[in-house]
DOVO-884768 format. One record per residue (C-alpha): residue number from 1; x, y, z. Coordinates in nm, 4 decimals, padded with zeros to 6 digits, always signed. Layout:
BEGIN
nr  u  v  w
NUM  X  Y  Z $
...
***
This chain:
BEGIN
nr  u  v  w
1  +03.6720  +00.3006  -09.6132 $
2  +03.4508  +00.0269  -09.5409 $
3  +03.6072  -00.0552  -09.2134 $
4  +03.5859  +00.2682  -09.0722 $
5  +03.2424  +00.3645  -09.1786 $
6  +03.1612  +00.0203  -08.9741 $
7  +03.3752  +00.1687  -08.6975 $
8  +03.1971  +00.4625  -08.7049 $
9  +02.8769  +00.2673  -08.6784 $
10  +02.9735  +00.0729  -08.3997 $
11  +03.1049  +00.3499  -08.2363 $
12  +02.7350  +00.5133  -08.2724 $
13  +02.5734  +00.2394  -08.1542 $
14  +02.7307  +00.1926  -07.8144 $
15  +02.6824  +00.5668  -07.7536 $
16  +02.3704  +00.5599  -07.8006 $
17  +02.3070  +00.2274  -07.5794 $
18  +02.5193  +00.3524  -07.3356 $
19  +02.3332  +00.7102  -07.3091 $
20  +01.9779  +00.5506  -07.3112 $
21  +02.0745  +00.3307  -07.0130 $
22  +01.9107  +00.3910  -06.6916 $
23  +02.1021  +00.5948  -06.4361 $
24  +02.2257  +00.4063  -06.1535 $
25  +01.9849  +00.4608  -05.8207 $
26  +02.2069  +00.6248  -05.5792 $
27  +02.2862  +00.4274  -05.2572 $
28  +02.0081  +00.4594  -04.9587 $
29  +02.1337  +00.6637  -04.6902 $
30  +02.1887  +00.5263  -04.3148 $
31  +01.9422  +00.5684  -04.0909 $
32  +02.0435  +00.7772  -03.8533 $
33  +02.0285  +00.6436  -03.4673 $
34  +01.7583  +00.6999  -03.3019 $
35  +01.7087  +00.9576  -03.0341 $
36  +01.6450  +00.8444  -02.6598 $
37  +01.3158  +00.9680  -02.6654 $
38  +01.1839  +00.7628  -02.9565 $
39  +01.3152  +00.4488  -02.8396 $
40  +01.0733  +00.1600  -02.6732 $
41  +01.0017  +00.2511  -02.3257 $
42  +00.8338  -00.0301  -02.2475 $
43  +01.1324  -00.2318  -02.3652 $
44  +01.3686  +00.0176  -02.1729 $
45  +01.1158  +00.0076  -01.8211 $
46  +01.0089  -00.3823  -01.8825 $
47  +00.7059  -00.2063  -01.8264 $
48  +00.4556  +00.0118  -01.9671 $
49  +00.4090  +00.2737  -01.6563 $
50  +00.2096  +00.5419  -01.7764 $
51  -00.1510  +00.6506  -01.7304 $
52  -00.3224  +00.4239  -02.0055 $
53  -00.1995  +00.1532  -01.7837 $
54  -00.2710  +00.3539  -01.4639 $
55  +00.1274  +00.3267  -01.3903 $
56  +00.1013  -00.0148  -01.4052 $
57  -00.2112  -00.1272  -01.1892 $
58  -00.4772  -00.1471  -01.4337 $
59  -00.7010  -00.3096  -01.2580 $
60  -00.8924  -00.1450  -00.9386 $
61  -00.7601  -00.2793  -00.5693 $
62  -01.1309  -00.3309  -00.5243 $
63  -01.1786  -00.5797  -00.8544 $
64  -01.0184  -00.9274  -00.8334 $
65  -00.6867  -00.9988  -00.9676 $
66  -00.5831  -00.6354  -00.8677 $
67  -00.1993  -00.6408  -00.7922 $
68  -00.0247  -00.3348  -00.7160 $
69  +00.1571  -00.1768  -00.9845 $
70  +00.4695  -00.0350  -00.8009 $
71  +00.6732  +00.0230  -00.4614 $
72  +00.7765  +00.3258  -00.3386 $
73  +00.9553  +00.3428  -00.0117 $
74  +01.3095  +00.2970  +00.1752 $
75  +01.3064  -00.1147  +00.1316 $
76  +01.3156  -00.2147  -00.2324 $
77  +01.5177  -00.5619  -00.1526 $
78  +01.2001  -00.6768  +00.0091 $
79  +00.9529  -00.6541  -00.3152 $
80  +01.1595  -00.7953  -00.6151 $
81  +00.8990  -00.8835  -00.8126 $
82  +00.7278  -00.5066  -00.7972 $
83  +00.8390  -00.2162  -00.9830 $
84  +00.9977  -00.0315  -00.7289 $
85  +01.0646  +00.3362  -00.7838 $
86  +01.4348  +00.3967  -00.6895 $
87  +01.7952  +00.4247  -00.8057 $
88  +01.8061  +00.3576  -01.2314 $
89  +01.4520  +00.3158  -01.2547 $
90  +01.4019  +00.6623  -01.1539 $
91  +01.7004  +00.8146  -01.3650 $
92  +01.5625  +00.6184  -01.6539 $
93  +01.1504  +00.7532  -01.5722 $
94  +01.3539  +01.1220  -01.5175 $
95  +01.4916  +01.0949  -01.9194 $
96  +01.1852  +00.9470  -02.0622 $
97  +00.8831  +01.1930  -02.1652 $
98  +00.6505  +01.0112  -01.9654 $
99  +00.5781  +01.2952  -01.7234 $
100  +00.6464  +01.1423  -01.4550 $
101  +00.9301  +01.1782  -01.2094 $
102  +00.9826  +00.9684  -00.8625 $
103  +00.9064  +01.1260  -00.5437 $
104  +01.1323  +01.2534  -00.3514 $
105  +01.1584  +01.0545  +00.0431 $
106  +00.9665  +01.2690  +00.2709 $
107  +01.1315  +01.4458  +00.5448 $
108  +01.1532  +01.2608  +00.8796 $
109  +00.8452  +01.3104  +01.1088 $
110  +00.8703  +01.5624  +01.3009 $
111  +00.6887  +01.6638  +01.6975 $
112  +00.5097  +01.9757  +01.5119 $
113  +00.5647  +01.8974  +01.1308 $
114  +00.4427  +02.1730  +00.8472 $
115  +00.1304  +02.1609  +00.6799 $
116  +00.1379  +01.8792  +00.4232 $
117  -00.1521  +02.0452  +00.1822 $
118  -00.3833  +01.7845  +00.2414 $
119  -00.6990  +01.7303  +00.5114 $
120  -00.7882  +01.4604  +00.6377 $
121  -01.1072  +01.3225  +00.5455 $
122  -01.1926  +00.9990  +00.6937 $
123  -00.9676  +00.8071  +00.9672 $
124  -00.8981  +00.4435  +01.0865 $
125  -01.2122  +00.2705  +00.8629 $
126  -01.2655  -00.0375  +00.7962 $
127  -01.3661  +00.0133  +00.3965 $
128  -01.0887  +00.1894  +00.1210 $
129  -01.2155  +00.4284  -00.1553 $
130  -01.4008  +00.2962  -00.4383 $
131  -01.4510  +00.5120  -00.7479 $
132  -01.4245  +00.6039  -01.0723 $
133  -01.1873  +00.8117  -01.1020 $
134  -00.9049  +00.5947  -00.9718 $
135  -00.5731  +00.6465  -01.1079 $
136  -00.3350  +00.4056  -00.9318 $
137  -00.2039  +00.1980  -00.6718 $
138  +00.0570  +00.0578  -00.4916 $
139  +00.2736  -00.0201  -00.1729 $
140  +00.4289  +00.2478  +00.0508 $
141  +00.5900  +00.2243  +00.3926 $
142  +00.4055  +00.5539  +00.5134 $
143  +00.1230  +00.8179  +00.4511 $
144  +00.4162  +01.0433  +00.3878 $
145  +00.5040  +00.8222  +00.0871 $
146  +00.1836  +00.8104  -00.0139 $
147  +00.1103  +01.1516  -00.0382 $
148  +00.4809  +01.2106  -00.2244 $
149  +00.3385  +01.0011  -00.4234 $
150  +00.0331  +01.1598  -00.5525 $
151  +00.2195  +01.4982  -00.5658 $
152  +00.3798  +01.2919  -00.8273 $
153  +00.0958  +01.1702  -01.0274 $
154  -00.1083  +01.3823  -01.3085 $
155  -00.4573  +01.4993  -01.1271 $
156  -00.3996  +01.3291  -00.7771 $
157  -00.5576  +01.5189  -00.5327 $
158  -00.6394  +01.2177  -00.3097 $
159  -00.4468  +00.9636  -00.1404 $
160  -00.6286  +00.6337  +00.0344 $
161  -00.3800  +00.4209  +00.2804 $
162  -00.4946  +00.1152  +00.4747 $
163  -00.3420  -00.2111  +00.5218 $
164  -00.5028  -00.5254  +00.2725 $
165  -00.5086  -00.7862  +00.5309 $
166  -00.4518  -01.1035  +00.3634 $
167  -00.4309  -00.9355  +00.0411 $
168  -00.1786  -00.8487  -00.2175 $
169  +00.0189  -01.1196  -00.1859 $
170  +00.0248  -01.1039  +00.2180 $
171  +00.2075  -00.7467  +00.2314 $
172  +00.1901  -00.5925  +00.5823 $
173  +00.2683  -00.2767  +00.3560 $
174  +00.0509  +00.0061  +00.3665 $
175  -00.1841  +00.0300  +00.0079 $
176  -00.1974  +00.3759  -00.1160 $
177  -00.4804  +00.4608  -00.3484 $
178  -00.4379  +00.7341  -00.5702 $
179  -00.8055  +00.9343  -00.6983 $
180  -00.8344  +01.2695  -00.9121 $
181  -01.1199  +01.3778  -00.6971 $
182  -01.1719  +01.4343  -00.3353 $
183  -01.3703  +01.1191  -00.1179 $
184  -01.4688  +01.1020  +00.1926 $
185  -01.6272  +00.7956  +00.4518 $
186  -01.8821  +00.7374  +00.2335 $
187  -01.6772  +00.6114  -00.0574 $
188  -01.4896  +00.3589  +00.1577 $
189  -01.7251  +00.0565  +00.0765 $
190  -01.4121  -00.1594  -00.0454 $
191  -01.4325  -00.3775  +00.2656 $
192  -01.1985  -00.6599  +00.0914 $
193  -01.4056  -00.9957  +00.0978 $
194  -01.1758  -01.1917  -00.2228 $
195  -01.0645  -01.4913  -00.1839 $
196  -00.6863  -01.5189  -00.1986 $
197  -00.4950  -01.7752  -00.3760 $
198  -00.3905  -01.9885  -00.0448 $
199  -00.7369  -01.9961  +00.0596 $
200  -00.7517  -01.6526  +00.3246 $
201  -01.0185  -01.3998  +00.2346 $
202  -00.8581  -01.0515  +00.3003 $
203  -01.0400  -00.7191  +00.5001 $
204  -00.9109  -00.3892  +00.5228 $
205  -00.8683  -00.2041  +00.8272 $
206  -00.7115  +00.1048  +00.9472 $
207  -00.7501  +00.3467  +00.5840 $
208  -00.7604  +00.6867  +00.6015 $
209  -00.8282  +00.9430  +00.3119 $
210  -00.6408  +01.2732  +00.2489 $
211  -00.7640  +01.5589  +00.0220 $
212  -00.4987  +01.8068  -00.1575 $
213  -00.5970  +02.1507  -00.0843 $
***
């Protein structure tokens, strides 16, 4: 009898331990993978090309160390170290929810081509558009491009091209100025002037401006 009343109280005992232990946690669940949309564009672009960056030309063409912040045009080869807006760069910035989508190449000139949308508001100056509401810039190979281009960009409705003599980084490209408001000659009082790293001080010649309808 005495044994199995102290089997019966051993028996008790561990119950009762064994009830008042805590309950395991259960296991944390995967995470699941994330979606293409949340992952790191910059990390995905090597670049942050959006319009807190001003598609990656923060800095004014008319302030110093301005550098263009992309290429769009038929000759990509030729600017390796810009971001140039062809081929898996634009299938990658046509996934992303950026809002932005590469041009499409403008149609081949043509002896009587259509009407564009945009007038012309200043021709063959010697001064590009200064102002404050500048959105972008880069290269192009023609005011066709350029214009593309600004069809492409949130609130362009004006497109500045003229050549940077000297300038960013000795490109006989055209620059092409992007602007959410209209200008006309008497905004064009970017008449280059900055010294350039090898010693040349570059001018501008030969801009234009263009106003969307």
């Amino acid at each position: 009898m005495r044994l199995s009343a102290l089997y019966f109280a051993l028996s008790a005992l561990f119950f009762v331990s064994v009830s008042a232990a805590p309950a395991p946690e259960p296991a944390p669940e995967p995470a699941p993978a994330p979606a293409l949309v949340d992952l790191d564009i910059t990390g995905l672009l090597r670049v942050d090309f959006s319009p807190r960056t001003h598609y990656n030309a923060p800095i004014a063409p008319w302030k110093p160390g301005a550098h263009p912040g992309w290429y769009f045009g038929a000759h990509p080869e030729k600017y390796p170290k810009l971001f140039c807006l062809v081929g898996l760069i634009c299938r990658l910035l046509d996934l992303l929810p950026l809002g932005f989508h590469c041009p499409k190449p403008p149609p081949p000139p043509t002896p009587n081509p259509p009407s564009d949308g945009y007038t012309q508001t200043f021709n063959n100056l010697t001064g590009a558009t200064q102002g404050g509401d500048y959105l972008t810039f880069g290269l192009v190979d023609t005011v066709a491009d350029c214009k593309a281009m600004c069809n492409r960009v949130e609130r362009c409705v004006f497109a500045n091209t003229y050549h940077d003599v000297n300038g960013k980084d000795g490109s006989t490209q055209l620059t092409c100025s992007l602007f959410s408001g209209c200008h006309d000659a008497s905004d064009a009082t970017n008449t280059g002037g900055q010294t350039q790293p090898d010693g040349s001080v570059n001018f501008i010649r030969e801009s234009s401006g263009w106003c969307k309808a």
